[in-house]
C-alpha positions in Angstrom: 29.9 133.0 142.4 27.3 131.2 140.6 23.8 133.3 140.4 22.5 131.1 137.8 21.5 127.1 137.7 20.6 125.8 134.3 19.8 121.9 134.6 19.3 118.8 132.0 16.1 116.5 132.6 16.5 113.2 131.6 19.2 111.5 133.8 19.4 114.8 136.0 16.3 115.8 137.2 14.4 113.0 135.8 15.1 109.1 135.5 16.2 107.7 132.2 13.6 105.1 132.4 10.7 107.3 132.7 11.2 108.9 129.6 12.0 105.7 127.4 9.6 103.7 129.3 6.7 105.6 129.1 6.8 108.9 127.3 8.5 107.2 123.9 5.9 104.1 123.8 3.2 106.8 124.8 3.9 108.7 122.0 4.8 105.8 119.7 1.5 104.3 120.6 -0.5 107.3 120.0 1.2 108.9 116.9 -0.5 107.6 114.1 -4.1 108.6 115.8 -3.6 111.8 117.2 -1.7 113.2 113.6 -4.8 111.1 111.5 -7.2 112.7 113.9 -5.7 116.4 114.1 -4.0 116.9 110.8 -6.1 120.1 109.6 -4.5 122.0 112.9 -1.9 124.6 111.9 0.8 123.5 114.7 0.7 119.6 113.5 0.3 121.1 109.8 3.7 122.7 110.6 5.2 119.8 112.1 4.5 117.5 108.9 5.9 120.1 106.8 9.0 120.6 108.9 9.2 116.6 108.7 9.0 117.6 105.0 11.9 119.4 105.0 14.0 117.3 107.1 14.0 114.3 104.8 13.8 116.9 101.4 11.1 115.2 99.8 7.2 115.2 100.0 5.5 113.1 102.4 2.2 111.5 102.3 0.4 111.7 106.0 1.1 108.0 106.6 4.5 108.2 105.2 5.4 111.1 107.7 4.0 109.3 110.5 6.1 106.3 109.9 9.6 108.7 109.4 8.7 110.4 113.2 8.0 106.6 114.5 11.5 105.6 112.9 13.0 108.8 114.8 11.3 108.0 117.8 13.0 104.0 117.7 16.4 106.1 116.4 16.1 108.4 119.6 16.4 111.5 117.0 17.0 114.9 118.6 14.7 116.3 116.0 12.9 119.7 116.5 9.9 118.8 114.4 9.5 115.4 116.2 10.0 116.7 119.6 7.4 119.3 118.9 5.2 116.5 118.2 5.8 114.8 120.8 5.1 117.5 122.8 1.5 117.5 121.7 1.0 114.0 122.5 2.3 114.0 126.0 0.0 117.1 126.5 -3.3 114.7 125.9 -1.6 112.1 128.1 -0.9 114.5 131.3 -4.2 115.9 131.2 -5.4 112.6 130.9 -4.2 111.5 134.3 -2.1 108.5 132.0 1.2 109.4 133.6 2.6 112.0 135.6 6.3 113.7 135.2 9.0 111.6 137.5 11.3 114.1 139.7 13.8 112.6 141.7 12.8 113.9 145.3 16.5 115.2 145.6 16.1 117.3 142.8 12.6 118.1 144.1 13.9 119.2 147.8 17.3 121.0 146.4 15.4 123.0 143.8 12.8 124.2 146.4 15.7 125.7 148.4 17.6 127.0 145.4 14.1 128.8 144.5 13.6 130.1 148.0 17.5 131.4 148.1 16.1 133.3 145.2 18.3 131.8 142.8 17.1 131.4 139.0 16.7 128.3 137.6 16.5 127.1 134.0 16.0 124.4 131.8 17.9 123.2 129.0 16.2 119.9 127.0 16.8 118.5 123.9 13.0 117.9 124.4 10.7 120.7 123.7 10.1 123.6 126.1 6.5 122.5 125.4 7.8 118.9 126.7 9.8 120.4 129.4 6.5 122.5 130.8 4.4 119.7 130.8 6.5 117.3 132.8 7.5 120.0 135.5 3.5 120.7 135.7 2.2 117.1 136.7 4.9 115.9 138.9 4.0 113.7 142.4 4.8 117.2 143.7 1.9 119.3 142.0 3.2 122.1 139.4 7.0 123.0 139.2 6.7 125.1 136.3 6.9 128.1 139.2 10.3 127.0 140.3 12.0 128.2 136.7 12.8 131.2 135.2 12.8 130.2 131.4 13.3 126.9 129.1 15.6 126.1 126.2 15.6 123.5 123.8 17.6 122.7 120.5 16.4 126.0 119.2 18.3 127.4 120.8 21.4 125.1 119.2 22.6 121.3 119.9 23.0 120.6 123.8 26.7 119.4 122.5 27.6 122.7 120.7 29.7 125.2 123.0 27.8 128.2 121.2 24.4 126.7 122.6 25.7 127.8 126.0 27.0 131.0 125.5 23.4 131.5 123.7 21.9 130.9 126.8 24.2 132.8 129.2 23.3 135.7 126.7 19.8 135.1 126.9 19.6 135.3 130.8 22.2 138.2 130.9 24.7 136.4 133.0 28.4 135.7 131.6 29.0 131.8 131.7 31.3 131.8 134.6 28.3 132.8 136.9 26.2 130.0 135.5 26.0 126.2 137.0 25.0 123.6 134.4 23.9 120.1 135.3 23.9 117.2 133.0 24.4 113.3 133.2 26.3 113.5 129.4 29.5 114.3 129.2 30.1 116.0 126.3 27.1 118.3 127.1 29.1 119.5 130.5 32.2 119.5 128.0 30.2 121.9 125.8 29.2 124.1 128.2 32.9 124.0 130.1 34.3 125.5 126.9 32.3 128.6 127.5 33.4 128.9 131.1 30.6 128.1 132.4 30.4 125.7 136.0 29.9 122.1 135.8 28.2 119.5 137.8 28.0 115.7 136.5 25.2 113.6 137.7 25.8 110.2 138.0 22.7 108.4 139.0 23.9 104.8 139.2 27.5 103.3 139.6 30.5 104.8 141.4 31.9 108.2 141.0 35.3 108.9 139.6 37.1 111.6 141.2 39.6 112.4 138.6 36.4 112.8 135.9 37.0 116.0 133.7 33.7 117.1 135.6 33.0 117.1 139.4 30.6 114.4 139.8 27.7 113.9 142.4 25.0 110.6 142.9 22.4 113.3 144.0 21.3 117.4 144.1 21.9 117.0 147.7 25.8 116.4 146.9 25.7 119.9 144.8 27.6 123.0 146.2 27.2 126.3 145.1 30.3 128.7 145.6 
């Protein structure tokens, strides 16, 4: 019996487009300024020195900025970047520049699964900083409410079987109790390893029925059992 959902963002709950369409370029765009203009802060302080340490050398300001840019182009799954990134989607939400995309499946299926009393988390290889700041500006008003807790690759890689029993530890659940939901394959493999339930999303193109993982177009094709 699952009593657990734990559920990906980007491809999952979230188009693909919206975050390398606008929250890369976004960031991208606004890097170089918002690092220049806030470098004396301790978070961005210990973001450049994490930066720091990621490439082993020292970095000048500009020189770091131009490494996280490179990451950004590289699609990097990069604490220190993500972290920053965080920050400048922050300044863009409460700006009104974009809100979080939800598909209205996902939208309509979580509200149920929240009302059934069911705990829902998040697992991103964005930030949880990311993570709460998309769920909070959605067409929908603030999602944050619908979810229990966040992880992100602090926890460990998203492709890393330990990463899931991490989490099934942190929420006090064994795996096999716990529903994950992921568009990338070798995330669901990950977290099969560990026992834990599987759904693949598969947003565009045609399903395969004899995938290694059941796979659904929509949250509205998702049973719990």
């Amino acid at each position: 019996m699952i009593k657990a959902i734990v559920t990906d963002i980007e491809g999952t709950t979230s188009s693909i487009s919206f975050v390398h369409e606008v929250l890369f370029p976004y960031a991208d765009a606004n890097i170089q300024a918002f690092v220049q203009q806030h470098a004396s802060r301790d978070d961005v302080i210990d973001i450049l020195k994490q930066v720091e340490s990621e490439v082993g050398s020292s970095l000048s300001v500009d020189e770091a900025i131009q490494t996280l840019r490179d990451w950004i182009k590289a699609d990097k799954k990069i604490t220190s970047l993500k972290s920053l990134q965080g920050l400048i989607w922050e300044s863009g939400y409460t700006n009104g520049d974009f809100q979080g995309h939800i598909y209205d499946d996902a939208y309509q299926r979580m509200m149920q699964w929240h009302e059934q009393g069911i705990p829902m988390y998040v697992y991103s290889s964005g930030s949880v900083k990311a993570q709460k700041l998309l769920f909070a500006h959605t067409p929908f008003g603030d999602l944050t409410p619908l979810f229990a807790g966040y992880f992100d690759t602090t926890i460990g890689a998203k492709v890393e079987p330990q990463s899931y029993l991490a989490i099934a530890k942190a929420i006090d659940l064994p795996p096999e109790e716990v529903l994950f939901l992921s568009d990338i394959k070798k995330e669901l493999d990950a977290a099969k390893t560990v026992h834990m339930q599987t759904y693949w999303l598969v947003r565009e193109g045609e399903l395969n029925v004899l995938a290694e993982h059941t796979q659904v177009s929509d949250f509205h094709s998702i049973h719990l059992s």
